[in-house]
C-alpha positions in Angstrom: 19.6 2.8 16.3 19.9 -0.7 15.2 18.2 -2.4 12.3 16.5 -4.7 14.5 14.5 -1.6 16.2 13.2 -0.4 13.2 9.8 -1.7 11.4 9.7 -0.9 7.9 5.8 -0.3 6.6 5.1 -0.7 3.2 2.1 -0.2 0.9 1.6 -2.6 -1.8 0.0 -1.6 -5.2 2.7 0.8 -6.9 5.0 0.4 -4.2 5.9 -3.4 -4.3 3.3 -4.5 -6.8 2.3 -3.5 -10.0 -1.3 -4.9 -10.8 -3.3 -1.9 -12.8 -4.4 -4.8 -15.6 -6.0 -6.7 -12.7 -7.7 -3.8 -11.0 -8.8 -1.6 -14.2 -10.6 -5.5 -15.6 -12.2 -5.9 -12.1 -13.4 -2.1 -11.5 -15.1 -2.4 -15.4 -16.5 -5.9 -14.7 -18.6 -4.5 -11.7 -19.4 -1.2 -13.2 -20.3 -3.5 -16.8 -22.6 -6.2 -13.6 -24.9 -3.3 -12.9 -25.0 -2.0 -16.7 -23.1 0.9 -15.6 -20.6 2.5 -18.4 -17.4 1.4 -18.7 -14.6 4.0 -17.0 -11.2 4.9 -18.7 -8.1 3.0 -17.5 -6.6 6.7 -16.8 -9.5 7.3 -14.3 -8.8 3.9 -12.6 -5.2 4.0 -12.3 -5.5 7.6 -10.8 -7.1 6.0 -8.0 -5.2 3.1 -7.5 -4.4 3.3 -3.6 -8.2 4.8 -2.8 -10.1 2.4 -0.9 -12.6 0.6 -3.2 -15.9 1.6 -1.3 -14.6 5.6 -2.0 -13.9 4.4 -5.8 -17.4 3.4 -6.6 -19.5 5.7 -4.9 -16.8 8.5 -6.3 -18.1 6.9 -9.7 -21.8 5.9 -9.9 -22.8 8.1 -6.8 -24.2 5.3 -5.0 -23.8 2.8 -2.6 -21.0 0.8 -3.0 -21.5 -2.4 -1.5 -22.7 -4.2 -4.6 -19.8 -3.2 -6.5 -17.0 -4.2 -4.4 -18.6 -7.4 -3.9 -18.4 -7.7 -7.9 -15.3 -6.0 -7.7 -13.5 -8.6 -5.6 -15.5 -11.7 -6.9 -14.1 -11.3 -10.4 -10.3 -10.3 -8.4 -10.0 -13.0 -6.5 -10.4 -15.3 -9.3 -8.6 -13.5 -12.9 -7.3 -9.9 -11.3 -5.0 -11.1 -8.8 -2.7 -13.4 -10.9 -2.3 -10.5 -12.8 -0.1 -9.0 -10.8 3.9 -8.5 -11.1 6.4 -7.2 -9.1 7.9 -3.8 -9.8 11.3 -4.4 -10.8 14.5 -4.7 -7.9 11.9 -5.7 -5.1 12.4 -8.9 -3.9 15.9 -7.9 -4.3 15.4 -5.2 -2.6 13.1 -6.8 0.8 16.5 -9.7 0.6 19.1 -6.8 1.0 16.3 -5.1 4.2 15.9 -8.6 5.7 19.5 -9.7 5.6 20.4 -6.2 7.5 18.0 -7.0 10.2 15.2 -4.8 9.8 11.4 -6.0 10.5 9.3 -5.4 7.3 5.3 -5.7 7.2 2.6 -4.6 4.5 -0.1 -1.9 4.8 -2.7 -2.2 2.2 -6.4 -1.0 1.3 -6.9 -4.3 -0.1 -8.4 -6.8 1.7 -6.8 -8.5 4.1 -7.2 -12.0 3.1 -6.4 -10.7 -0.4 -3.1 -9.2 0.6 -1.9 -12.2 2.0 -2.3 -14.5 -1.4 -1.2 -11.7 -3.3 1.9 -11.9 -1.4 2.4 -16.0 -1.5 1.7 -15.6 -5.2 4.4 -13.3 -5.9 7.1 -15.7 -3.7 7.2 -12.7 -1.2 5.3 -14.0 1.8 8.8 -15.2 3.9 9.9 -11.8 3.8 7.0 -9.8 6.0 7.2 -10.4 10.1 3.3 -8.6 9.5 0.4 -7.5 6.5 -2.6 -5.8 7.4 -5.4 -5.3 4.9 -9.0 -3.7 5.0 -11.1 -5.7 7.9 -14.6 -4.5 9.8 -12.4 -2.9 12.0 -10.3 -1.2 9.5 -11.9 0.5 6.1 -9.1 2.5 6.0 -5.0 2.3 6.4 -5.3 5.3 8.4 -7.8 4.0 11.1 -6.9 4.4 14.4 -7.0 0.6 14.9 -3.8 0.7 12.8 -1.9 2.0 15.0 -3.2 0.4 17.9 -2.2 -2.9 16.0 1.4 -2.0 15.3 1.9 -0.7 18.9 1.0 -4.3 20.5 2.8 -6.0 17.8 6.0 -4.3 18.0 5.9 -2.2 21.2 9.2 0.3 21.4 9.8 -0.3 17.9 10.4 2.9 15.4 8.4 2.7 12.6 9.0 4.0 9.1 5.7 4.3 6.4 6.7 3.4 2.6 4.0 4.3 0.0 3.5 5.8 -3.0 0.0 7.4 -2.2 -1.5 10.5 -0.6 -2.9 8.1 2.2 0.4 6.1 3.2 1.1 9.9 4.0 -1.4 10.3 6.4 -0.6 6.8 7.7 2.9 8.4 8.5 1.2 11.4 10.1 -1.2 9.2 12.2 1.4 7.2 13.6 4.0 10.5 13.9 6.4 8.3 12.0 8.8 9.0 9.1 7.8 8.9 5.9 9.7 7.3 2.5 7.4 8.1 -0.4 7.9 6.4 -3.7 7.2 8.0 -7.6 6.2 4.6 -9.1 2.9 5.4 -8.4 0.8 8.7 -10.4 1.2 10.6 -7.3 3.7 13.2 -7.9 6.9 14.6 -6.0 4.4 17.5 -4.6 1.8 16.2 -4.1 3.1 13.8 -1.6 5.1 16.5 0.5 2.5 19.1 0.7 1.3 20.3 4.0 3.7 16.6 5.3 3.8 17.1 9.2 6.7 14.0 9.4 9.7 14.1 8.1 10.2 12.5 5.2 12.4 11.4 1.7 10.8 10.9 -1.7 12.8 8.1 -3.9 12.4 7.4 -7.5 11.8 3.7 -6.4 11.9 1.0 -4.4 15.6 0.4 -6.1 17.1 3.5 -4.5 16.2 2.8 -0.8 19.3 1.4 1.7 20.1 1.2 4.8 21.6 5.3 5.0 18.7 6.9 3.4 16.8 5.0 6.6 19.1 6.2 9.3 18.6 9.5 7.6 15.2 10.2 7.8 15.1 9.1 11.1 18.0 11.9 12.0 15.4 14.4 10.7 12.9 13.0 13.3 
């Protein structure tokens, strides 16, 4: 299979981004709006890659609408331009794009959010596609996600890159491969238990090329 036919899907936070400072400082400020206790920057960063609305209500056991508002009101402003990239990535997306594959972002973030993350970061140019969290979408896994990728890129073979339980089930939604990442806190087992695809877990983003991809999609 040529480069060219195959989509390459990638998650964002922990898998191209590292932006814990920006997200622990946002989750606190709405949590500190609403006079609720601060919570531990362990606690936050284990959830890093949960979608916000299950964050808060896991936390104050409430609605959640309030709190994301907060959330992404105080983001949009301080949290986002504290984001870096994790180290070898644009490198990394030059090496994918130069061999000819199509490359696209899947995140829980907002959609709107996603794409400024990315045009801060000098990575924009590299993504032929970047979904985020719409009305239609409150999760990666939502059926509408695959409906999107089908139209977009009909007869294409996709391949899901993440770091997260849910890129996972993205992977298993869409019957594609999955590549999972450990520069997230999900751990080596805990991303290939119960998997349904086939699938390769890499250190990092550093370690992926263009065999390892041909690879995975032999074990398909």
């Amino acid at each position: 299979m040529n480069s060219s036919e195959i989509y390459l899907s990638f998650d964002l936070d922990n898998t191209l981004i590292k932006n814990t400072k920006g997200i622990i400082n946002s989750f606190n400020y709405a949590l500190k709006k609403y006079k609720k206790e601060k919570v531990s920057s362990k606690i936050i960063k284990q959830m890093i890659g949960t979608p916000l609305y299950e964050m808060f209500r896991e936390i104050t056991h409430e609605s959640a609408e309030k709190y994301v508002s907060a959330f992404r009101d105080f983001y949009g402003k301080k949290g986002i331009y504290q984001s870096k990239l994790i180290k070898g990535v644009k490198k990394k997306l030059k090496e994918l794009k130069e061999n000819g594959f199509l490359l696209g972002v899947l995140s829980s973030k907002k959609h709107e959010m996603v794409h400024n993350i990315l045009k801060i970061l000098k990575i924009d140019h590299f993504f032929d596609l970047y979904l985020g969290e719409t009305e239609q979408r409150k999760k990666k896994y939502d059926s509408i996600t695959k409906k999107e990728l089908e139209q977009t890129f009909p007869n294409k073979q996709i391949i899901v890159i993440g770091d997260h339980i849910n890129d996972v089930k993205v992977a298993e939604m869409l019957g594609c491969p999955f590549i999972g990442l450990l520069t997230g806190t999900t751990s080596r087992q805990k991303l290939i238990d119960n998997i349904q695809v086939p699938h390769i877990i890499l250190k990092s983003i550093r370690d992926l090329n263009q065999n390892l991809i041909h690879t995975v999609l032999i074990e398909k």
